[in-house]
C-alpha positions in Angstrom: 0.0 0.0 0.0 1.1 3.2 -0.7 1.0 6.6 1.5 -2.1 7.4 0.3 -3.8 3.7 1.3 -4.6 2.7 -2.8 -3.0 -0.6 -3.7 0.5 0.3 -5.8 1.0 -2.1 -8.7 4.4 -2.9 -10.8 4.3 -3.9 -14.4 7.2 -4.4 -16.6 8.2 -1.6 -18.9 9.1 -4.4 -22.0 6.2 -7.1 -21.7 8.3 -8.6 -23.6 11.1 -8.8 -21.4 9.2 -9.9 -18.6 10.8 -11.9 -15.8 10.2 -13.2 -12.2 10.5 -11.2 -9.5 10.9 -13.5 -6.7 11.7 -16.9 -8.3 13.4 -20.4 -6.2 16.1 -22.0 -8.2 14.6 -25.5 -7.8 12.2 -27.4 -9.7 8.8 -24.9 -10.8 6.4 -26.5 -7.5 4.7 -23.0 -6.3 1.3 -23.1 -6.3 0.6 -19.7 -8.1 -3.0 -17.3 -7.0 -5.2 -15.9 -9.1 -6.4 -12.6 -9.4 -9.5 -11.3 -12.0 -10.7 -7.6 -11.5 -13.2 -6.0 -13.2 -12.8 -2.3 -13.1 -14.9 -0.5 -15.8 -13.8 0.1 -18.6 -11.0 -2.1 -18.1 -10.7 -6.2 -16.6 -7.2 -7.3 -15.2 -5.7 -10.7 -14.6 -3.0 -11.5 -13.0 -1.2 -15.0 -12.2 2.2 -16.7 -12.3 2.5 -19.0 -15.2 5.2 -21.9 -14.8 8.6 -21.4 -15.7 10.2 -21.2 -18.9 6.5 -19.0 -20.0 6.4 -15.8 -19.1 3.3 -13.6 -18.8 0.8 -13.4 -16.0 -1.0 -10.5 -16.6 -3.8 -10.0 -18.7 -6.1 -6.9 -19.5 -9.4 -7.3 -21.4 -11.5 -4.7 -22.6 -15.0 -6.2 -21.8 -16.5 -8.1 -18.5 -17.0 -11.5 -21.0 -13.8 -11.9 -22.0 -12.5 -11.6 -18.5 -14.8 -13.8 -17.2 -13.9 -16.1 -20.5 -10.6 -16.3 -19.9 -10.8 -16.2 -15.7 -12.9 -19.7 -16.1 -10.3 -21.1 -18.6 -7.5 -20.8 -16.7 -8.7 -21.5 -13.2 -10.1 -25.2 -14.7 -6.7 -25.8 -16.7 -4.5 -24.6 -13.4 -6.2 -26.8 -11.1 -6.4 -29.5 -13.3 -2.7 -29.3 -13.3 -2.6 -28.8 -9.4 -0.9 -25.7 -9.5 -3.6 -23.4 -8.5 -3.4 -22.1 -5.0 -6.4 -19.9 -4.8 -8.3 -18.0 -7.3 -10.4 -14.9 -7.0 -12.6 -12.8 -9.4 -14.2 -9.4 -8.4 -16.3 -6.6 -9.8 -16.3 -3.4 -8.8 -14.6 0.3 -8.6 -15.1 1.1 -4.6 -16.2 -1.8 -2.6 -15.1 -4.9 -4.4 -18.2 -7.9 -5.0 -17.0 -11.2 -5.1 -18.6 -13.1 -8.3 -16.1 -16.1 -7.8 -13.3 -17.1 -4.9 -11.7 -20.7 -4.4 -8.9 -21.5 -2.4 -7.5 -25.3 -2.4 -8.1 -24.9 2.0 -11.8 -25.1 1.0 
């Protein structure tokens, strides 16, 4: 959080270039979250895809392809087992959840 208490974000300058952050050096095991927001005009995805991909976010100019594409990759990630918890919200003050998992559930 920042100083004024709104939620700071960092994206990488190249999206091309992107990289880990915070990475371990042995085999690709973390359990990644999800994140879908859907903040008019504009619908944002975030999660960690498994190494050597690179990616993990994802913006979407309608609510339906966010949704779309939120759906696709929550099934395909916990079909592989590598989904930790997955949450998808609407909204631009108070936040509504429309979908939340977690793997504790």
């Amino acid at each position: 959080m920042g100083q004024d208490n709104k939620l700071q974000i960092f994206l990488p300058a190249m999206p091309d270039e992107w990289q880990r952050l915070l990475d371990g050096k042995g085999p690709d095991t973390w359990k990644t979250e999800m994140v879908g927001h859907w903040h008019p005009p504009l619908g944002r995805l975030w999660f960690n895809p498994p190494r050597p991909q690179t990616g993990g976010y994802e913006t979407f100019g309608s609510y339906e392809a966010l949704q779309t594409r939120y759906y696709e990759l929550f099934e395909t990630l916990k079909m592989q087992g590598r989904l930790r918890s997955a949450r998808l919200g609407v909204g631009t003050g108070s936040i509504q959840d429309v979908h939340s998992w977690s793997e504790r559930d």
